[in-house]
N, C-alpha and C positions, 0 to 999 in steps of 0.2 A: 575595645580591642582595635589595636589598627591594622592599617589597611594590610604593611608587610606580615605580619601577625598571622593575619585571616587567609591570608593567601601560602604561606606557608604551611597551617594547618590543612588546608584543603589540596595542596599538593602532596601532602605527605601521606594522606588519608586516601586518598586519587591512586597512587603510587606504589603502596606497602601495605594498603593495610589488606591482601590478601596473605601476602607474607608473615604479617602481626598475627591475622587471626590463626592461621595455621600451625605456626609456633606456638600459640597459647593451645591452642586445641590437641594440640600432641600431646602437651602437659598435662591438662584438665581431663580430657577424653570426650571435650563434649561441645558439640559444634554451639550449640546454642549460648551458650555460655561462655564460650569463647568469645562471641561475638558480642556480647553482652559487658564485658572485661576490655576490652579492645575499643565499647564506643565510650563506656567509664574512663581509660584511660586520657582520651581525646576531651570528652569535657574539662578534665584536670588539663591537659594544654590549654585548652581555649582559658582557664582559668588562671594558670601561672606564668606560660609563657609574657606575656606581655610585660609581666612586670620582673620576673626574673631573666628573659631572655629567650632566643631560640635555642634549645641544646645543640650541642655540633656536629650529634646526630639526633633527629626528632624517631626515627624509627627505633632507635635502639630503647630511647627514652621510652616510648610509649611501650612496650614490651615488657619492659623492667615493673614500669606504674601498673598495666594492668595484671602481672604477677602478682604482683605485692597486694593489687585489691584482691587475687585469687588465696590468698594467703589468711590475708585480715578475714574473710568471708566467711574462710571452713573454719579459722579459731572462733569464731563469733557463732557459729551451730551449737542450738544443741541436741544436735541430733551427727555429732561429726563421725561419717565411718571410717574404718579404717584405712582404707586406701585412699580417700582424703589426709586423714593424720599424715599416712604414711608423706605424701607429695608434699604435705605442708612441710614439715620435719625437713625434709630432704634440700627443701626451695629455704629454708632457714640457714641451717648448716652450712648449708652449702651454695651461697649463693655464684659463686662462682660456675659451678655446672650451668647454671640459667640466663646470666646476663652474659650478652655477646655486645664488647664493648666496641667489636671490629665489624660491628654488619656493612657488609657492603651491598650498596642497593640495586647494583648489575648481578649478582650473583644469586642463582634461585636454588634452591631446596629440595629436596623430595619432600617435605611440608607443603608445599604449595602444591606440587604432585596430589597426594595425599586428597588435598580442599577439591580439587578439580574432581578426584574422583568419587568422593562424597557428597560434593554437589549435582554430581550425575547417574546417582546411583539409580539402577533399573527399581527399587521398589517404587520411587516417583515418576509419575507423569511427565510425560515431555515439557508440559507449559509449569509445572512445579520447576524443574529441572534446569529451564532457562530463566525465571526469576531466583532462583537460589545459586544460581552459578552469576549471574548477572550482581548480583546482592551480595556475594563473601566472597567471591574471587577476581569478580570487577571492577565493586569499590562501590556502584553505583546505588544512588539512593533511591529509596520506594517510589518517588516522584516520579525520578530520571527514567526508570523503566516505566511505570504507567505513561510519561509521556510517549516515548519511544513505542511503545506495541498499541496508544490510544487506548488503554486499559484503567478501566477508575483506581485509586492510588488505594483504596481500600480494596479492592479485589487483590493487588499485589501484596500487599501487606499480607492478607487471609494467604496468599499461595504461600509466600516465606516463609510462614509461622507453623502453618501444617506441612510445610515439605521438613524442617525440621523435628515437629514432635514426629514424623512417621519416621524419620530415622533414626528416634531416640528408641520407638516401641519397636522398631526391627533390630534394635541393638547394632546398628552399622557400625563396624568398627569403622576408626583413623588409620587406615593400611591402603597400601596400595593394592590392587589384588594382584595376588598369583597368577603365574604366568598361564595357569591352564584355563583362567577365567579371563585372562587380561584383552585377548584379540576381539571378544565381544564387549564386555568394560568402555574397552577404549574405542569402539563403535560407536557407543551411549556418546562419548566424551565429544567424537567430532560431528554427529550427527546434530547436536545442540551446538554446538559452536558454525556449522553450515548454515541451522537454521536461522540463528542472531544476524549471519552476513547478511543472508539471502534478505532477510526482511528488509535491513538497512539499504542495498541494493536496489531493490523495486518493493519500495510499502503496500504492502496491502488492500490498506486501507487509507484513510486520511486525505490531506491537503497536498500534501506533499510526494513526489514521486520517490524523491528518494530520501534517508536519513542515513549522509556519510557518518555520522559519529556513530550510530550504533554499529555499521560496519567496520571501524575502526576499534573498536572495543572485542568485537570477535575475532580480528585480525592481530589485535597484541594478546590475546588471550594464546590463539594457534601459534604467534611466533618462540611464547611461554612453555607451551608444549612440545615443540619441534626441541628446544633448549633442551628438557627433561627427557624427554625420551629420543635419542638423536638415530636410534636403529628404527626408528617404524616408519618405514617410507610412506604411508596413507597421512601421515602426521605433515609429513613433509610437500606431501603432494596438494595435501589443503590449503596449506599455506601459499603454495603456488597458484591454486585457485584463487585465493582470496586474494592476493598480491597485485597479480594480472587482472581479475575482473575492477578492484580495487581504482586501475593504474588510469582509467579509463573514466571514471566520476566528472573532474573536471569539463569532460566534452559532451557529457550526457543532456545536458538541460542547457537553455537558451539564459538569458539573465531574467524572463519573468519564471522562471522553472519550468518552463513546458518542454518536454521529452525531446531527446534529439536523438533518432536511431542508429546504427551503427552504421548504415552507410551512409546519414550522412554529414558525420561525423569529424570535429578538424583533429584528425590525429598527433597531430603537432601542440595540443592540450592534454594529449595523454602523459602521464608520470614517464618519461624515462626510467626516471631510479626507482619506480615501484615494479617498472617491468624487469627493468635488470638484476634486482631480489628475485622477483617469480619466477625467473627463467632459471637462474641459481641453484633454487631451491625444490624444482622438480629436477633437475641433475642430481643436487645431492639423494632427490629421492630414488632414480634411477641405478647412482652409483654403490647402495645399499645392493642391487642385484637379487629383488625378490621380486619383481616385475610389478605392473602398473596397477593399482587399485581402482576403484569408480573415481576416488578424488583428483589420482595421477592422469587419468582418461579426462577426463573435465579439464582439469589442467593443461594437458596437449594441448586439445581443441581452442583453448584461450591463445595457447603459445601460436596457435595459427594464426591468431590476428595479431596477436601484437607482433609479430615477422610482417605481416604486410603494409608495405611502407601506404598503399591505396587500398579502397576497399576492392576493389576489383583485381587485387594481387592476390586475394586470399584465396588459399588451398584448398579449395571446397571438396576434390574429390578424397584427400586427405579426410576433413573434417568428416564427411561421409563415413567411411570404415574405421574411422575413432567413434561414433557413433554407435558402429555396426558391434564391435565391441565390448563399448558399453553396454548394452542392450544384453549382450552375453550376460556380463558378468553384475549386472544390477537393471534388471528389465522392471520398467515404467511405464507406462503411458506417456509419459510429463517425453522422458526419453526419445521415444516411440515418434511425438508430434516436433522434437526437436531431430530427430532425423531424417522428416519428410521435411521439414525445411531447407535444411540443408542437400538435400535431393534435389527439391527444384531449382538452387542454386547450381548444382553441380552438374545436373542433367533436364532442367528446363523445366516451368510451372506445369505442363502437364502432365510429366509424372509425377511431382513434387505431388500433384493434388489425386493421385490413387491411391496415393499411402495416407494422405488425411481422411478419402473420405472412407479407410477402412474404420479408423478409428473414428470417425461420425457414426457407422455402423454397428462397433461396438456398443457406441452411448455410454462408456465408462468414465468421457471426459464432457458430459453434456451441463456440466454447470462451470468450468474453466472456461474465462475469457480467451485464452488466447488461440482455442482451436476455434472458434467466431475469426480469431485476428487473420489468423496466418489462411486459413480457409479464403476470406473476403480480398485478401493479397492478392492471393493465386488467380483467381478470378477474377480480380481486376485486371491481372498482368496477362490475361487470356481474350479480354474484351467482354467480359461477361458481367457489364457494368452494374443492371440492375439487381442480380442476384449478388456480387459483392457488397453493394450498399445495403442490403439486406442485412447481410453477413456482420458488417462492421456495425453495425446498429446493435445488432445481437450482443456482440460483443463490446459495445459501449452499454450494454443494460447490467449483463454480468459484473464489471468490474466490479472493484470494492474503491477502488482509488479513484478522488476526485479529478484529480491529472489527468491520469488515465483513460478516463471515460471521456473526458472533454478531450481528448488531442483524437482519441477513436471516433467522436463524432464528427470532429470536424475532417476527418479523412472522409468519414461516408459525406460527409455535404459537398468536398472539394472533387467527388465522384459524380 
């Protein structure tokens, strides 16, 4: 196969084929299956294209081919029930209903609606939920995601497989849900789409601090969704999260990848044009007029820095009561330690450090790194050297991330 060939097929598979599988699965009723017809189709590419050519649309193509194996498959049963007859019969007659000879590949569906919300349906696990959204709505291969979460590629394979059969035994329909299920649904939807950024963001785990491509992939997934549902301001406010935190990659890490914090950071590396979307896009979420969700409040706080042209322009006492806020209306811990930060920013390390060390007291976050982090800060920035170096140790033992840990130790040795 050549090279134009391979790389056309892999764009187009990259590109649509959550659209393909969606489409089919309308038809069929059945996720698994779909996607089974959709990677048949794509072999017959990888087999004919080369020598017949590329079609002039490969999306339309593949759609058509893997109907038609939907077709050959239930005549070839013999066990064919009726409402396969029926589909079959119908995709015969009438093939005109089914092939869309005008697909346009800007243009998305409530099909793809549909995949989003069947791949995040509450009978699955969160960690189901993000492999199977990541796997027919992403594109991404079983590899691509075990690379990305450091997860063996046969672990993800087993999540895919059983997040399917359980939506087959729960009988999940291909529907969007109703509106009176929708506002918790759609919770499911960006809650797993937060959580893809966030890893990609600051990893976990691993070599690596960060992985832009998986945050990239939760970021066109939320722009897909903002497109289909254009009334849900949370929709739109993620997006402004992800936009903004996004805009900022470029100045994170040095060129061996060691962490570069935000202050001290060259701003002038940050995306212009990813801030100037983010910023956008929590207006459009504003100008909806149902006021600020957890994601549109996270979003603000982002639009603080990306306004300040230095880190020492930023709004702290702002960030503060966008905090205070949040904390209302989606109370955390994670929350909780990001607004004592921003405390001692706004009003000096030693308050900053009454409000960490309630949550010390708590002991709700005593296995998180980063209440060690910001703890050993404070107290550095107080003179209280050898109990910070303590602190940062701590919180270079926690880590999970190789990075991470080494740039926290070498803060506690430069103490």
């Amino acid at each position: 196969m050549s090279e134009d060939v391979r790389r056309a097929v892999d764009l187009v598979w990259r590109m649509e084929s959550a659209k393909i599988i969606a489409t089919i699965a309308r038809t069929v009723g059945d996720l698994d299956l779909a996607e089974d017809l959709a990677s048949g189709a794509l072999l017959e590419a990888v087999a004919q294209w080369p020598d017949s050519g590329i079609p002039r649309n490969p999306a339309a193509w593949l759609t058509s081919v893997a109907r038609k194996r939907a077709i050959d498959g239930w005549r070839r049963s013999e066990r064919l029930d009726e409402r396969y007859a029926h589909i079959a019969r119908d995709m015969a007659s009438n093939p005109s209903n089914f092939e869309d000879e005008s697909w346009d590949p800007d243009h998305i569906d409530d099909d793809v609606l549909r995949l989003i919300f069947v791949a995040c349906h509450p009978v699955l696990n969160r960690r189901s939920q993000v492999a199977l959204t990541l796997r027919v709505v992403g594109g991404l291969s079983s590899e691509q995601i075990a690379a990305a979460f450091l997860t063996p590629v046969a672990t993800v394979q087993q999540r895919v497989v059983r997040a399917k059969k359980s939506l087959t035994a729960a009988h999940v329909p291909f529907v969007v849900p109703g509106r009176e299920e929708f506002a918790s649904r759609l919770g499911g939807v960006l809650s797993v789409l937060y959580l893809i950024f966030n890893e990609g963001y600051s990893a976990s785990s691993g070599t690596e601090w960060m992985r832009a491509d998986l945050s990239a992939e939760a970021l066109r997934l939320g722009r897909i969704l903002a497109e289909l549902v254009p009334q849900e301001p949370e929709v739109h406010g993620l997006v402004a999260l992800m936009e903004l935190n996004a805009s900022r990659f470029g100045a994170r890490t040095d060129a061996s990848g060691t962490p570069i914090l935000l202050p001290e950071q060259d701003r002038t590396r940050w995306d212009r044009g990813q801030i100037t979307r983010g910023l956008a896009a929590l207006d459009r979420a504003d100008r909806i007029g149902r006021g600020r969700g957890p994601y549109g409040l996270q979003a603000a706080i982002a639009e603080c820095h990306a306004r300040a042209a230095v880190f020492a322009d930023t709004d702290w006492k702002r960030i503060v009561l966008l905090y205070e806020a949040l904390q209302e209306l989606a109370p955390s811990d994670v929350v909780a330690l990001n607004h004592a930060a921003a405390v001692s920013m706004a009003y000096g390390p030693a308050k900053g450090l009454e409000f960490v060390d309630r949550l010390v007291a708590a002991g709700t976050l005593s296995n998180y790194h980063l209440l060690p982090s910001v703890r050993g800060n404070l107290l550095a920035q107080l003179g209280r050297v050898d109990e910070a170096r303590a602190e940062l140790l701590d919180a270079a033992r926690l880590a999970g991330n190789e990075r991470e840990r080494a740039f926290l130790e070498a803060k506690a040795a430069a103490l």
